[in-house]
KOLKOL-240653 format. One line per 8 residues: number of its first residue (from 1); their letters; for each residue y, x, z of C-alpha. Coordinates in nm, 3 decimals, padded with zeros to 5 digits, m for minus. Layout:
REM KOLKOL-240653
NUM = a = Y/X/Z ~ ... .
This chain:
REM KOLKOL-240653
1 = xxxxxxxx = m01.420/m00.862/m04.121 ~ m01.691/m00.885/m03.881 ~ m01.627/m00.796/m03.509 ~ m01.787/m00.490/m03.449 ~ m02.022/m00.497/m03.136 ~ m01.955/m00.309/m02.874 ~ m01.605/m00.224/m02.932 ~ m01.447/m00.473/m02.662 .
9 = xxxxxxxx = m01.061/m00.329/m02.748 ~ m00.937/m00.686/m02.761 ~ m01.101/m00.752/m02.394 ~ m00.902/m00.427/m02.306 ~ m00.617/m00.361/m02.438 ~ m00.407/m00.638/m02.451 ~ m00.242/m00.907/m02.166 ~ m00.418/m01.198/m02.144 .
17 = xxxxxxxx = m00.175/m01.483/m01.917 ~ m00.461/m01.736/m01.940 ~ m00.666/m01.779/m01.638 ~ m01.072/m01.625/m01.694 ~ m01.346/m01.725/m01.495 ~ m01.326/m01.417/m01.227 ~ m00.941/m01.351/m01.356 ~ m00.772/m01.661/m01.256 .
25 = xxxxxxxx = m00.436/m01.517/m01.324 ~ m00.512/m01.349/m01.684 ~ m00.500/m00.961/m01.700 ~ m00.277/m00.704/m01.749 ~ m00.237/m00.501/m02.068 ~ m00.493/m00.213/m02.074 ~ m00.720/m00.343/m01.774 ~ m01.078/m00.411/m01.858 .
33 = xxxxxxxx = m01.187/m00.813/m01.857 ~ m01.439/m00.908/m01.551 ~ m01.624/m01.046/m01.842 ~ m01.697/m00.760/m02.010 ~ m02.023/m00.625/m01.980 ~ m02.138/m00.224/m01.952 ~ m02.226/m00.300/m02.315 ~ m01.912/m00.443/m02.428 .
41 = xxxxxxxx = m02.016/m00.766/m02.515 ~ m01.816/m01.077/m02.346 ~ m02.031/m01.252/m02.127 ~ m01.805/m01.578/m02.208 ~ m01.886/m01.549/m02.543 ~ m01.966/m01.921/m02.726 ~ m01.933/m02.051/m02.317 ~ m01.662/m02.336/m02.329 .
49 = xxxxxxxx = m01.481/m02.156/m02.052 ~ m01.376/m01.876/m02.275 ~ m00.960/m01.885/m02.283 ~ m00.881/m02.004/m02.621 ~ m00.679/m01.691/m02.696 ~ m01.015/m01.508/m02.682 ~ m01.173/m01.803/m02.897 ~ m00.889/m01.802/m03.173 .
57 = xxxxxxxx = m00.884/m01.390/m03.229 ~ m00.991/m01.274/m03.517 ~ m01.102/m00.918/m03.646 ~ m00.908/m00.806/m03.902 ~ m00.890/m00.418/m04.004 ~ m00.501/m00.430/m03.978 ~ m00.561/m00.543/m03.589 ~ m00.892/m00.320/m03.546 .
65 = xxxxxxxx = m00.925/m00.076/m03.762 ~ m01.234/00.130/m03.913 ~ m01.353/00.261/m03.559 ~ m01.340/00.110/m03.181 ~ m01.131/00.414/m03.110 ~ m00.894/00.329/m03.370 ~ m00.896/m00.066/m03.250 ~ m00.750/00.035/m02.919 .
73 = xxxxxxxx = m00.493/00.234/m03.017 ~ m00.404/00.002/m03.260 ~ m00.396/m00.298/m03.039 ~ m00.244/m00.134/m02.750 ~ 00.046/m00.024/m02.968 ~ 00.093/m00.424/m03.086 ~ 00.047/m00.495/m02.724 ~ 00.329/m00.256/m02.616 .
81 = xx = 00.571/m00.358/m02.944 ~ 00.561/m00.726/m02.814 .
């Protein structure tokens, strides 16, 4: 599946413990990345300081869904299960 533009649930939803340029402590579970833009596009992206977490997710539809909507609630709820 292709990662669907402007959706940005997996720059929102989940924790992130590795350090991001203007997060250098990661972020909390449901707290919006610095590096996400008003668009929701990840100003890190293909930059060689994006966290490696970020680099090695992968859309799937189990993970994301059919809609952005769905993505967060679906990724929250894995966020909160582990």
């Amino acid at each position: 599946m292709e990662c669907r533009l402007g959706c940005g649930a997996c720059c929102i939803a989940p924790s992130i413990s590795s350090s991001i340029p203007g997060m250098p402590l990661g972020k909390p579970a449901g707290v919006r990345c610095v590096q996400l833009d008003e668009n929701n596009l990840c100003r890190l992206f293909g930059d060689k300081t994006r966290p490696k977490v970020c680099l090695d997710f992968k859309p799937t539809e189990d993970v994301c869904g059919k809609t952005n909507d769905e993505a967060m609630k679906i990724i929250s709820y894995l966020e909160g299960a582990t």
